[in-house]
C-alpha positions in Angstrom: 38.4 -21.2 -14.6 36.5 -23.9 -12.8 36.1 -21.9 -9.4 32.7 -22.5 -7.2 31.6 -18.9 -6.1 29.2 -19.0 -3.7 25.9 -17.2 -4.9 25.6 -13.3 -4.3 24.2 -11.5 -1.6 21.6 -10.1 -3.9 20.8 -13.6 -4.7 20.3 -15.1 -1.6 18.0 -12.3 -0.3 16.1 -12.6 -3.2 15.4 -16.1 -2.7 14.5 -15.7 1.4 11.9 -13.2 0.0 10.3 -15.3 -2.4 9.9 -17.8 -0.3 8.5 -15.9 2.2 6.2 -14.2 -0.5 5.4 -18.3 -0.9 5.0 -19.2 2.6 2.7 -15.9 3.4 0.7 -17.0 -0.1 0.1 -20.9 1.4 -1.2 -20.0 5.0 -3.5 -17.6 3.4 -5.0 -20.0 0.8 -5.2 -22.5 3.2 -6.8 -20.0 5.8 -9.4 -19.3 2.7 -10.0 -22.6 1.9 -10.8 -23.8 5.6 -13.2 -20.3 6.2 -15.0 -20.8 3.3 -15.6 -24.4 3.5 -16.7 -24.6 7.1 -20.9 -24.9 7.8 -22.2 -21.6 7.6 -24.6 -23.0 10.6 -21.8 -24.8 12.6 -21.4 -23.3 16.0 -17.9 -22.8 16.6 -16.7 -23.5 20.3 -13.5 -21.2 21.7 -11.7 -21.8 24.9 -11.9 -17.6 25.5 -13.7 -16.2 28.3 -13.4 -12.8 26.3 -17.1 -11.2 26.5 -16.8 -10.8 22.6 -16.2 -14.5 21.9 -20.0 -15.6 23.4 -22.4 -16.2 21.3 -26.0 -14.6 21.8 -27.3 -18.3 23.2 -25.2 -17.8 26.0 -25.8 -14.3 26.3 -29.4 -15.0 27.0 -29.2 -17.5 29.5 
């Protein structure tokens, strides 16, 4: 009667996708939230020497 069964396969996979469903849901609120709250005139600064991360200051130097 008393007997501890541990929970389903069903149920376990269901919960690993909910919480990724949770996880993917936080990084892109908090991705949102830090886009949208930056300056819209702040310069941002990148460590990339990729030709497409310059900005058109430095393009005109």
């Amino acid at each position: 009667m008393g007997k501890n069964h541990p929970p389903s396969r069903n149920s376990l996979e269901n919960e690993v996708i909910v919480a990724v469903i949770a996880l993917y849901l936080l990084l892109a609120i908090v991705m949102s939230v830090v886009h949208y709250t930056q300056p819209s005139e702040q310069e941002t600064t990148t460590s990339s020497t990729s030709p497409s991360h310059t900005t058109q200051k430095s393009k005109a130097r």
